[in-house]
N, C-alpha and C positions, 0 to 999 in steps of 0.2 A: 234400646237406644244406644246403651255401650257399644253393643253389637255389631251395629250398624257403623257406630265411628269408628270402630277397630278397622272394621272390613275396607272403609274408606282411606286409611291411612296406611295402610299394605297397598292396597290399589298403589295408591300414590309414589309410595318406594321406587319402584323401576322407572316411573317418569324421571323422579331425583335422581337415581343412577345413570341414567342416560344422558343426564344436562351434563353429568359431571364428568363424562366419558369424551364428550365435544371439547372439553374445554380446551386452549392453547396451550400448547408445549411449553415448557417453560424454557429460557434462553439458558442457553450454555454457561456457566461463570466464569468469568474469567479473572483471579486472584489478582487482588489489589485494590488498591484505594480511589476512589469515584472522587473523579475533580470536576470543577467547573471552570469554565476556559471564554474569555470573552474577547472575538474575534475583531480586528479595527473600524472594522464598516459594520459592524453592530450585531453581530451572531452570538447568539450563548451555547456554548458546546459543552459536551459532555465526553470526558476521558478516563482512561486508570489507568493509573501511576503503580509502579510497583519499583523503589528506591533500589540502587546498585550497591553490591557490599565492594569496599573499597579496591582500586583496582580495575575495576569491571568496565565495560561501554557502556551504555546506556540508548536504549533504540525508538527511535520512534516509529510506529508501525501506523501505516496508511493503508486501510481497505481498500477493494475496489467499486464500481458502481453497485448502487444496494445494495453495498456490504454493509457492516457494523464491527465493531472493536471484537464483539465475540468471535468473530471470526480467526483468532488468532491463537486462543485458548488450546491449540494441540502442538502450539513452537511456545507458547508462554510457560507452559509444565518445565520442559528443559530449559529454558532461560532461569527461571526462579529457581530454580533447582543448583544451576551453574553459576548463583549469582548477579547473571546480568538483570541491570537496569530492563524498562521499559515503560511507552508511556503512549499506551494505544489509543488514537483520538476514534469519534463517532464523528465525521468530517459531515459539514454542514446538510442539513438535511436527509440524513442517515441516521440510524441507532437513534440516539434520545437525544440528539440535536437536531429539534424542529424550532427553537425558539429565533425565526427568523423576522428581520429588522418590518419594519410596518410597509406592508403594501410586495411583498416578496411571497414567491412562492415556498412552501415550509417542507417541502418534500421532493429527495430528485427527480421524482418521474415527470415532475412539472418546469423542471429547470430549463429555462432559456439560452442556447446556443445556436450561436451566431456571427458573424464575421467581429460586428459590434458591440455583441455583449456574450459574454460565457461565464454560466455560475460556478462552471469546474476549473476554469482556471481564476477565479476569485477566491475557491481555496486554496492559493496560496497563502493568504492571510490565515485559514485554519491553521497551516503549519507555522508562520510567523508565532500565534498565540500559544500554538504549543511547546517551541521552541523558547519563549517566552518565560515560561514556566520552569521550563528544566534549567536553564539558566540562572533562575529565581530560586532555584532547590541548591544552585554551588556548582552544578555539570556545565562545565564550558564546552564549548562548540567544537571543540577538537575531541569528545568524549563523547559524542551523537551521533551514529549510525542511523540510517536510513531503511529500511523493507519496506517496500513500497508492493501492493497489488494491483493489477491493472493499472487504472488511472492513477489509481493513490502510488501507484510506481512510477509512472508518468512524472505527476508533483515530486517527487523525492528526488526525481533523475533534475529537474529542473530548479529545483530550490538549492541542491549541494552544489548547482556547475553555478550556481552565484555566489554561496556560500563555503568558499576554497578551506575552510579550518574541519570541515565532516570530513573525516576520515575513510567514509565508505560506502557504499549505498548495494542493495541489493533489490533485483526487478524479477519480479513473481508474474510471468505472463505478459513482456514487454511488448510494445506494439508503439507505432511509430504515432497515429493520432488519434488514442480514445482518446471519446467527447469532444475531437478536436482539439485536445491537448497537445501539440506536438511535443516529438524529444530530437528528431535528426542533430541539430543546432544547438541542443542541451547537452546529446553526449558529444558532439566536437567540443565543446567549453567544459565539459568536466575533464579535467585533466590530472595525469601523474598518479592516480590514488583507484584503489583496488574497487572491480565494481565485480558483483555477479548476477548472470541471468537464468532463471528458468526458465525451463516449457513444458510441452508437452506435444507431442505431435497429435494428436487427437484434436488439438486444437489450430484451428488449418489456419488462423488469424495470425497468430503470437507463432506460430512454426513459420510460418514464411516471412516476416516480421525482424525474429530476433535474429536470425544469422546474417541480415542486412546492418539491424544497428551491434551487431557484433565486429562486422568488422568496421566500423569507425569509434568502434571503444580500443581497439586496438590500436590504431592511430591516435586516439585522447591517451588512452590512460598507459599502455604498454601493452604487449603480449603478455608481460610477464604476471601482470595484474588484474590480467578479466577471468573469470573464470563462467565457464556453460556446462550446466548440468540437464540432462533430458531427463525429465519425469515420465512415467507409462502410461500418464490418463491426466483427465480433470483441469482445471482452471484457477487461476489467480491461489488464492489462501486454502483453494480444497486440496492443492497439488501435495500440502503437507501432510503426508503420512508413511508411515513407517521409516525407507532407508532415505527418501528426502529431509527430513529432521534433522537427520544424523548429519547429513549433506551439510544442509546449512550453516549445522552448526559447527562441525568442525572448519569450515570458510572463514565464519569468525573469529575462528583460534588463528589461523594461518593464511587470511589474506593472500598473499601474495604467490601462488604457486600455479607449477603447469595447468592450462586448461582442462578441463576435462572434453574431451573431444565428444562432437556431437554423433548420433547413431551414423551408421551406413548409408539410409535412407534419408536423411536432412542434407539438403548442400550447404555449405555455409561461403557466403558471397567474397568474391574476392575485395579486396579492401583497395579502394581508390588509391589513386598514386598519391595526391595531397588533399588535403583537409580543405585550403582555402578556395579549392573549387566547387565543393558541396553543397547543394542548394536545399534548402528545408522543401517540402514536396509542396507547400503552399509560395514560396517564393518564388518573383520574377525573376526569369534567368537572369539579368542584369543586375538586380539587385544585390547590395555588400555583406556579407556575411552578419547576419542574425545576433545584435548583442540582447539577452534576453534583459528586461524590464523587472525587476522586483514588482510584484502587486503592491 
């Protein structure tokens, strides 16, 4: 009888090694303190904070579609490491913010956009809450930098040209309307104040894309203050690896310097003669220049 049970629970061994072999990855970690964040139209978010030692900027970092906060954990090692701040949100219905208001979809793939209603550009209020927060820690607004990915780059471009005290913003894969987000009319309104762009030519969206809103950052903000760096592959938060790190970060030490010119291959668009002609790509030509709306 022993015998029998022995022989049956060896059987059974390689079924339990096998469950265990299926199982999910586990998420990347990304160093810091797990906050919760409650957005004005009723979202409960989930973010990590990682506090700046004095001195320092302080960043808020915005994924892009189906991204998540981990996504950022290969620029967060060199931030923590340099001191800086940082305070990477799970923007609504991403990462571990599904706790959405009663009768709403709790996940992007189901998000509604539309001329009349857009859940991506309702988080703006994610960034309101997060901003919120840092604010609520003692970092005024003039001490919050912006990295925005894809859309979450979109939102950052669009929350600083309202918010003139952000000091800076940086766009990881710009593109003129993820989800309908525009930026044309966001980066004409961000003015005076240093922006940088990624790309990637591999990426035939954001390659054709950013050297259009490159050159009306140059008209917003100066030549002297945009800076374009070409990545060799990849998209939005995967672009960071190895001498992009490096890139960025030294950006953040030095703001304000010559552009970094784009490859041979990229043309980068000549820059309209004035600003007050430029029409957002959804506006009527008639129409008066675009003052954005706070959500």
């Amino acid at each position: 009888m022993k015998q029998a049970l022995l022989a049956l629970l060896l059987c059974g061994l390689p079924a339990l090694s096998r469950a265990t072999d299926i199982s999910q990855p586990a998420v990347p970690v990304l160093p810091g303190i797990t906050v919760n964040l409650d957005s004005k139209d009723g979202w409960k978010l989930t973010a990590m904070y990682n506090p700046p030692q004095p001195g320092q900027l302080t960043l808020l970092l915005l994924h892009g579609t189906g991204g998540r906060k981990e996504d950022w954990r290969r620029l967060a090692k060199p931030l923590f490491r340099l001191g800086y701040g940082y305070l990477a949100l799970d923007l609504r219905g991403h990462g571990e913010s599904h706790a959405a208001p009663e009768g709403k979809p709790t996940v992007w793939k189901k998000f509604v956009i539309s001329k009349e209603y857009n859940e991506y550009l309702n988080m703006m209020a994610d960034l309101d809450a997060g901003v919120d927060y840092l604010v609520g820690q003692g970092i005024p607004e003039d001490r919050i930098a912006i990295i925005g990915a894809d859309v979450g780059g979109s939102l950052g471009l669009r929350y600083a040209a309202l918010h003139p005290k952000f000091p800076m913003v940086a766009l990881l894969s710009p593109g003129m309307k993820y989800q309908e987000v525009t930026t044309v009319n966001a980066m004409r309104l961000y003015k005076g104040r240093p922006i940088l762009m990624v790309y990637s030519e591999a990426d035939k969206t954001s390659a054709h894309e950013t050297p259009i809103l490159y050159g009306f950052a140059k008209i917003s903000a100066g030549a002297s203050k945009v800076t374009l760096l070409v990545a060799p592959q990849e998209h939005g938060a995967r672009m960071l690896r190895g001498p992009v790190i490096g890139q960025v970060i030294a950006w953040l030490q030095n703001p304000v310097q010559p552009e970094v010119a784009a490859s041979s291959s990229t043309t980068v668009a000549p820059a309209p003669a004035s600003s007050d002609t430029i029409k957002d790509e959804d506006e009527p030509a008639d129409a008066a220049p675009l003052a954005l709306e706070p959500q």
